[in-house]
Backbone as XML, in Angstrom:
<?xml version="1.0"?>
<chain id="A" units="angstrom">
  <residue number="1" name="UNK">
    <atom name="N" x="0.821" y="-1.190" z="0.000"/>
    <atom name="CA" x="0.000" y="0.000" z="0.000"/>
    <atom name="C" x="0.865" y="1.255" z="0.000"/>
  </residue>
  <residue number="2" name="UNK">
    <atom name="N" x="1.859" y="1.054" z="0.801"/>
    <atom name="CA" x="2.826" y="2.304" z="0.873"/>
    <atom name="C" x="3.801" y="2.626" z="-0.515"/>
  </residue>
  <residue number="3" name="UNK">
    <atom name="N" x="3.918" y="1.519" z="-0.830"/>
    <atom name="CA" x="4.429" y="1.162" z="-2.507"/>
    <atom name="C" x="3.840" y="2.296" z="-3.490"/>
  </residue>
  <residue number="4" name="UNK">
    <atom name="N" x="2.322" y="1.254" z="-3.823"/>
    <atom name="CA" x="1.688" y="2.147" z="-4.682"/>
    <atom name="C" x="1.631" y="3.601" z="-4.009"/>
  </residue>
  <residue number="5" name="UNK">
    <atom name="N" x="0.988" y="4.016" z="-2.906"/>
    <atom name="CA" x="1.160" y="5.180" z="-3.082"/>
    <atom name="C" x="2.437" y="6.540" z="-3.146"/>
  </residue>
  <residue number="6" name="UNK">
    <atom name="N" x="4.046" y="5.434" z="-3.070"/>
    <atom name="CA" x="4.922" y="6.531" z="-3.186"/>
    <atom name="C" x="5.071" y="6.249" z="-5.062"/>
  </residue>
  <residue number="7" name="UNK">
    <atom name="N" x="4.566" y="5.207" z="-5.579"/>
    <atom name="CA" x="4.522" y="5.248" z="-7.206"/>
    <atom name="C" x="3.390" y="6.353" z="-7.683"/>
  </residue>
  <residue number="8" name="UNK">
    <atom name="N" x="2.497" y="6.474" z="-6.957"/>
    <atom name="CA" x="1.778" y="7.460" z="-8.047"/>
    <atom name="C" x="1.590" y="8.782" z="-7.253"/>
  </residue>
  <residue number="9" name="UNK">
    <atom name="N" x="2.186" y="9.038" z="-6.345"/>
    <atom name="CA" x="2.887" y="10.233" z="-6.153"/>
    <atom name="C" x="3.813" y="10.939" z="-6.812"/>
  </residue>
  <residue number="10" name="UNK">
    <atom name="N" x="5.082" y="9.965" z="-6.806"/>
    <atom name="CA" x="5.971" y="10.083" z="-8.025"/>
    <atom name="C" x="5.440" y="10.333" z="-9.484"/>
  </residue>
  <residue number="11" name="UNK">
    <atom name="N" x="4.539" y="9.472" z="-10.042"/>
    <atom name="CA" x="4.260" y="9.668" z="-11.226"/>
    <atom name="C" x="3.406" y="11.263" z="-11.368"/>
  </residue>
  <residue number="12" name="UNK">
    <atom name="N" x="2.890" y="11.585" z="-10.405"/>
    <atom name="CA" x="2.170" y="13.041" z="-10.405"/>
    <atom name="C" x="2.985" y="14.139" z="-10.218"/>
  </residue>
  <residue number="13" name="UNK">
    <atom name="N" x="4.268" y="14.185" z="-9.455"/>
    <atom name="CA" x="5.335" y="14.969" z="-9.902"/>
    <atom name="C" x="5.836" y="15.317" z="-10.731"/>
  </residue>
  <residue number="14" name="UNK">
    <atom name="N" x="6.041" y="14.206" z="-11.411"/>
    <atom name="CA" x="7.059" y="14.229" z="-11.944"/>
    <atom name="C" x="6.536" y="14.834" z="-14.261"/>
  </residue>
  <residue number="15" name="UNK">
    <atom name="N" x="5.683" y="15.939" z="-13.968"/>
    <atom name="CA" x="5.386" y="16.596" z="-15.010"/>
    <atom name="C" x="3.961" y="16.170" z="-15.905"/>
  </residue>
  <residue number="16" name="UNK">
    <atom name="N" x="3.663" y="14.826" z="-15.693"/>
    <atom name="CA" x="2.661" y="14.046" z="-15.722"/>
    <atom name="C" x="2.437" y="13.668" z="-17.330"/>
  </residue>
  <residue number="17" name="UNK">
    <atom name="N" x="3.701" y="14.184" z="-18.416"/>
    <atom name="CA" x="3.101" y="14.259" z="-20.037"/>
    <atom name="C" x="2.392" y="12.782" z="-20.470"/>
  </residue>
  <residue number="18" name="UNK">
    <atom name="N" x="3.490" y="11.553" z="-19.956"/>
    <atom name="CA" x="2.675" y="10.722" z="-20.191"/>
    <atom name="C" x="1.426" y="10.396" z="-20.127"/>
  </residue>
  <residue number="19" name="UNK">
    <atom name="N" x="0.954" y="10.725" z="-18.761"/>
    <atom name="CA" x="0.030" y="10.642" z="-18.629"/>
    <atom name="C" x="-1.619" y="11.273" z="-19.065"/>
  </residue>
  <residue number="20" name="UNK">
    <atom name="N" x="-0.655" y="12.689" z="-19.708"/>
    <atom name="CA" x="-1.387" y="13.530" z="-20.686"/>
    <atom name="C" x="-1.782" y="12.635" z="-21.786"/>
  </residue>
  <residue number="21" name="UNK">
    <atom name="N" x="-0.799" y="12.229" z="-22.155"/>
    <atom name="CA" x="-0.890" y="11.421" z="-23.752"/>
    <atom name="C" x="-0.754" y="10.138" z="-24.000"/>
  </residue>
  <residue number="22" name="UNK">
    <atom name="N" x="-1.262" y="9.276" z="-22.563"/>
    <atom name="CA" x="-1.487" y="8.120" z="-22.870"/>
    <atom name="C" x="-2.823" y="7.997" z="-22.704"/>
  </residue>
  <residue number="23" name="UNK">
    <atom name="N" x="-3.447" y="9.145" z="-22.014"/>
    <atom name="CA" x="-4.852" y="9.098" z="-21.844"/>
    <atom name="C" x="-6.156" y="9.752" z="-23.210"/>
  </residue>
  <residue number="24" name="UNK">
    <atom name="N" x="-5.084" y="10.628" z="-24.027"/>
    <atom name="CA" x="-5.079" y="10.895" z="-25.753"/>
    <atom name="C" x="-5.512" y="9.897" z="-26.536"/>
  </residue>
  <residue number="25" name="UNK">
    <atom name="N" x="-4.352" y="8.967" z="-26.474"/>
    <atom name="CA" x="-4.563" y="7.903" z="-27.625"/>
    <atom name="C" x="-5.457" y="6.845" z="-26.991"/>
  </residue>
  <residue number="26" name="UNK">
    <atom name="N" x="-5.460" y="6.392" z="-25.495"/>
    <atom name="CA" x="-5.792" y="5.409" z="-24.753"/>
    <atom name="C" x="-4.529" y="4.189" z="-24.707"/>
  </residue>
  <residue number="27" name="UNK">
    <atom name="N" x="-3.659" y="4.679" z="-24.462"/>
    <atom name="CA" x="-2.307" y="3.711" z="-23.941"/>
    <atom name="C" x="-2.074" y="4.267" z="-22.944"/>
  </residue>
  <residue number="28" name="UNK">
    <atom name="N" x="-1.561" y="2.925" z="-22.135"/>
    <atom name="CA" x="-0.861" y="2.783" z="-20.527"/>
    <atom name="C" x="-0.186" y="3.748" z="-20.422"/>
  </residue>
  <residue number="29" name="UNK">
    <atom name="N" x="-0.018" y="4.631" z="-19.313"/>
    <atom name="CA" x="1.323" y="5.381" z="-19.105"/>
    <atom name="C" x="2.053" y="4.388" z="-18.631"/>
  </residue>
  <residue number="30" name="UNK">
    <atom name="N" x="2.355" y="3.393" z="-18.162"/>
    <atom name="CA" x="3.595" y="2.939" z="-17.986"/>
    <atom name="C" x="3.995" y="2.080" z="-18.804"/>
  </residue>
  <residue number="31" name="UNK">
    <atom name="N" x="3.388" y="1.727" z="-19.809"/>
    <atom name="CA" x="4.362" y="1.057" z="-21.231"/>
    <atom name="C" x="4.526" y="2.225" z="-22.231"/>
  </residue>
  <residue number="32" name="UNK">
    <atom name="N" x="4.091" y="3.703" z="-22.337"/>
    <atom name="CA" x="4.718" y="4.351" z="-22.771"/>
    <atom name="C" x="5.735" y="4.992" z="-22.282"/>
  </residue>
  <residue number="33" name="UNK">
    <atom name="N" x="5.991" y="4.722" z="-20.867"/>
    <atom name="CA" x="7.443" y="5.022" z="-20.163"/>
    <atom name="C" x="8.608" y="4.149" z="-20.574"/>
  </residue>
  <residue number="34" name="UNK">
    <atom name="N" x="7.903" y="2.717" z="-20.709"/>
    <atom name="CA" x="8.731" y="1.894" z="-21.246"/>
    <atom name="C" x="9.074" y="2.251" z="-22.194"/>
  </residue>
  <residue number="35" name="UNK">
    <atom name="N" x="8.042" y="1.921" z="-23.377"/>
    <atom name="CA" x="8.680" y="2.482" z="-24.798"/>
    <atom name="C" x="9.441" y="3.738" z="-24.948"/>
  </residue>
  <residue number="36" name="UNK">
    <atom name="N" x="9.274" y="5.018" z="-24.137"/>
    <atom name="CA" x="10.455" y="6.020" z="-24.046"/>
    <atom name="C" x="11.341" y="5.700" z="-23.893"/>
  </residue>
  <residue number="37" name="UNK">
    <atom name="N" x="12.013" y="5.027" z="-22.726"/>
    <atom name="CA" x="12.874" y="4.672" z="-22.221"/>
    <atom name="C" x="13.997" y="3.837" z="-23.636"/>
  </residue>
  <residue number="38" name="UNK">
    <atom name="N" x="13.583" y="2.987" z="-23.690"/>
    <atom name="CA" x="13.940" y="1.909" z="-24.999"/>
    <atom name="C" x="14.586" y="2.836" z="-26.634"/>
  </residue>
  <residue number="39" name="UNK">
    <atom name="N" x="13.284" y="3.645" z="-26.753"/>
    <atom name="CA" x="13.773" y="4.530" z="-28.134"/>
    <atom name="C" x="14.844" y="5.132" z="-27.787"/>
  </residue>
  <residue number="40" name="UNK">
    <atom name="N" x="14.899" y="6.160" z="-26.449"/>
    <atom name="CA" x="16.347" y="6.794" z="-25.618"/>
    <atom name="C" x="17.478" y="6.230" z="-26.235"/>
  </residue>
  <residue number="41" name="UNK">
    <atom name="N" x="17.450" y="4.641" z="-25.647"/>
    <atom name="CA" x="18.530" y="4.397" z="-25.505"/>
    <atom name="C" x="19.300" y="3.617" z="-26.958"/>
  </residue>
  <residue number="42" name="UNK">
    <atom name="N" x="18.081" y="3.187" z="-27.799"/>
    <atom name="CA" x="18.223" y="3.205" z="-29.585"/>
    <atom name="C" x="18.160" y="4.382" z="-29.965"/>
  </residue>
  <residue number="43" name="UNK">
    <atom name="N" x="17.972" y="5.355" z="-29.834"/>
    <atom name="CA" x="18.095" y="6.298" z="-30.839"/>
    <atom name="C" x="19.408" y="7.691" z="-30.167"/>
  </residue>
  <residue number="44" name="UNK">
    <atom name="N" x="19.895" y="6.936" z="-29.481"/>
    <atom name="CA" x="20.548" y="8.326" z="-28.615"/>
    <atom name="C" x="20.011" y="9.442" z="-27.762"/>
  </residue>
  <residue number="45" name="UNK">
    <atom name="N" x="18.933" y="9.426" z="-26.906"/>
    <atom name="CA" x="18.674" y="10.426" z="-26.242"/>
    <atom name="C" x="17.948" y="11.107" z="-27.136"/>
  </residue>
  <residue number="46" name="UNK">
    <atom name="N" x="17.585" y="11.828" z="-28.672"/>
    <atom name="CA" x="16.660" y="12.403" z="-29.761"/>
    <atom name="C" x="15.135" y="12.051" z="-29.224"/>
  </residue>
  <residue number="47" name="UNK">
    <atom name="N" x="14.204" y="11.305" z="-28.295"/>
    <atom name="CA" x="13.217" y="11.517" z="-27.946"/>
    <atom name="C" x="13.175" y="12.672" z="-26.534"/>
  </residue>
  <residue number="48" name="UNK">
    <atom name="N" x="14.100" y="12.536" z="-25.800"/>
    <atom name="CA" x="14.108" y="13.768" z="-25.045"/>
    <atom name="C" x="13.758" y="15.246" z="-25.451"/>
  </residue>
  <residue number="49" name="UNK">
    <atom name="N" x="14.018" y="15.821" z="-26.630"/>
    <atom name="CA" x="13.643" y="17.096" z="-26.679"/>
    <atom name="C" x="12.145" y="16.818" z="-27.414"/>
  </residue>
  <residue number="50" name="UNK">
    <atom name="N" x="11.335" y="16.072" z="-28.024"/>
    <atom name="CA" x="10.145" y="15.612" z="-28.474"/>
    <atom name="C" x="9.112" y="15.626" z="-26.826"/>
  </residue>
  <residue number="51" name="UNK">
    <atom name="N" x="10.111" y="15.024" z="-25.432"/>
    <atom name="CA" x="9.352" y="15.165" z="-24.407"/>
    <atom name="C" x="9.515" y="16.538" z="-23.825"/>
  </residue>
  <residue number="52" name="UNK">
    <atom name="N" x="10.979" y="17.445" z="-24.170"/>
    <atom name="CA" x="10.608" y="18.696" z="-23.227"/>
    <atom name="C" x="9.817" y="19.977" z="-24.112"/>
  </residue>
  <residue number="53" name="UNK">
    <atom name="N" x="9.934" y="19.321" z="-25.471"/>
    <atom name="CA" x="8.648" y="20.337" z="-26.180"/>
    <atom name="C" x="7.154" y="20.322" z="-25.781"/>
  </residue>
  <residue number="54" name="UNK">
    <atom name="N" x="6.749" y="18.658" z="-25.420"/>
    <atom name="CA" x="5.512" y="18.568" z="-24.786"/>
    <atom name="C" x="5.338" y="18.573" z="-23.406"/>
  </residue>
  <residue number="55" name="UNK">
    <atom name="N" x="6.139" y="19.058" z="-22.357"/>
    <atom name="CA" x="6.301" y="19.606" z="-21.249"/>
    <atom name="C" x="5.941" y="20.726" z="-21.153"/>
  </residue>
  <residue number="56" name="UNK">
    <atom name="N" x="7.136" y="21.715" z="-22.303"/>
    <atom name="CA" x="6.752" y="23.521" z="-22.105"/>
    <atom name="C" x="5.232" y="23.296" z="-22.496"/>
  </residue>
  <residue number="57" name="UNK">
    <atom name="N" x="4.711" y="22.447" z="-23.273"/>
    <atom name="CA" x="3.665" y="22.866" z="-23.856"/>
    <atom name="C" x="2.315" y="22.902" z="-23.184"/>
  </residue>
  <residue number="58" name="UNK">
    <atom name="N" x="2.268" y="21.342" z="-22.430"/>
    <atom name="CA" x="1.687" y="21.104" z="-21.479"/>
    <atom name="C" x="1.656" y="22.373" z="-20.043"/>
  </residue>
  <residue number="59" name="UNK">
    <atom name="N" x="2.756" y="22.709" z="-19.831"/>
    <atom name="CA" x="2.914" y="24.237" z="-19.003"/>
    <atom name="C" x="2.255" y="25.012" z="-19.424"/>
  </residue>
  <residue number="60" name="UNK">
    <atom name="N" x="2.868" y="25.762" z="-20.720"/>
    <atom name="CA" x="1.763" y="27.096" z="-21.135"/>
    <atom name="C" x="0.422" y="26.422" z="-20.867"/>
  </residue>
  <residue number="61" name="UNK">
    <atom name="N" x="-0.388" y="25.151" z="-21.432"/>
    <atom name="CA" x="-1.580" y="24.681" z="-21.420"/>
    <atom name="C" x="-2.219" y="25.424" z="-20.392"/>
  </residue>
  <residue number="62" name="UNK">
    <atom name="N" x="-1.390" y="24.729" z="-19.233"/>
    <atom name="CA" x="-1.946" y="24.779" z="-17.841"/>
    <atom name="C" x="-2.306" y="26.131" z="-17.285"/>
  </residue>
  <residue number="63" name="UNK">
    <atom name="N" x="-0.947" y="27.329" z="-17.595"/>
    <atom name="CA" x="-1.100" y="28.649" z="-17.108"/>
    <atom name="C" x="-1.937" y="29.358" z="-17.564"/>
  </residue>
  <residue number="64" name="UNK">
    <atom name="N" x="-2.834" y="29.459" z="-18.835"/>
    <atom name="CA" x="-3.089" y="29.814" z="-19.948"/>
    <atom name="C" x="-4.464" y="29.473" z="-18.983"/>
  </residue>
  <residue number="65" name="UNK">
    <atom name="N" x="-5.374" y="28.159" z="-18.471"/>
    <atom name="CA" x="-6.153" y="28.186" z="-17.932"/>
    <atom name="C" x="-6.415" y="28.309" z="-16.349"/>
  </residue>
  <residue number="66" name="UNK">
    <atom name="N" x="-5.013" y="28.539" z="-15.562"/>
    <atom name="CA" x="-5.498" y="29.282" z="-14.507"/>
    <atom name="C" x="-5.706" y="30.655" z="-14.648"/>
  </residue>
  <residue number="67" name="UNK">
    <atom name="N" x="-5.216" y="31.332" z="-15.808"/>
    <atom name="CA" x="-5.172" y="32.603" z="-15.403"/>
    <atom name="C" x="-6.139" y="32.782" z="-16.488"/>
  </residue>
  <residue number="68" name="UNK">
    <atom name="N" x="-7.201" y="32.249" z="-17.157"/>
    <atom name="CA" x="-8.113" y="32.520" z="-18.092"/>
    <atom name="C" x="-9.385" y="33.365" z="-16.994"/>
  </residue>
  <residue number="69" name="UNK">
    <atom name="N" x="-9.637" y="34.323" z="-17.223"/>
    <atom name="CA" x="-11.248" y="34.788" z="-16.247"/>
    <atom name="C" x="-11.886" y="35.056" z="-17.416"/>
  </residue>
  <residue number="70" name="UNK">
    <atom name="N" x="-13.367" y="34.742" z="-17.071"/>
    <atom name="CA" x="-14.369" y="34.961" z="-18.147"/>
    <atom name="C" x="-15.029" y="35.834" z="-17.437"/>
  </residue>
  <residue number="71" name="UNK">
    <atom name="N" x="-16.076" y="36.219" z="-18.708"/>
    <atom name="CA" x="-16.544" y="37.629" z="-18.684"/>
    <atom name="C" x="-17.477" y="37.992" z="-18.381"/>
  </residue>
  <residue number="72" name="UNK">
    <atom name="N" x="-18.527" y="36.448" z="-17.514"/>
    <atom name="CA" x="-19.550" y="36.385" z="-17.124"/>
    <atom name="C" x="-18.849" y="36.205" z="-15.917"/>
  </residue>
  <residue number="73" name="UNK">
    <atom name="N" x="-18.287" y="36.076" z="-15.173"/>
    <atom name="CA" x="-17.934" y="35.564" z="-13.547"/>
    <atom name="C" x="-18.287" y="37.211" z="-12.766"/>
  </residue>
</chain>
C-alpha cells in the first residue's frame, strides 16, 4: 500500500506528459514510459527534446487556464 502510493505520487510529480498522452490515444502510461525509455537508448537520447517540447507545452496549457477569467464571472 505504501508502494503504490509513493509510485503514483511520483508519477504526479514528476510533469505528468505521459500521462497527458497516454490518456489521448488510450495507452498505458507505464508502457509508454517503457517504450520512451527503450527509443532513448536506440536512438541516442533524440526523444528527449520531443518530451521537453511537450512539457513547455503542457505548461503554457496549464497557465493559460489558470489565469483565463471569463466575462460572465
Amino acid at each position: 500500500m505504501v508502494f503504490n502510493w509513493i509510485k503514483n505520487r511520483t508519477e504526479q510529480s514528476i510533469f505528468g506528459v505521459f500521462d497527458y498522452v497516454g490518456e489521448r490515444f488510450g495507452i498505458q502510461s507505464s508502457k509508454m514510459r517503457l517504450y520512451f525509455i527503450y527509443t532513448t537508448f536506440f536512438t541516442l537520447g533524440s526523444p528527449l527534446i520531443l518530451y521537453f517540447i511537450t512539457l513547455f507545452w503542457l505548461n503554457i496549457k496549464r497557465n493559460l487556464r489558470k489565469t483565463h477569467i471569463s466575462v460572465f464571472n
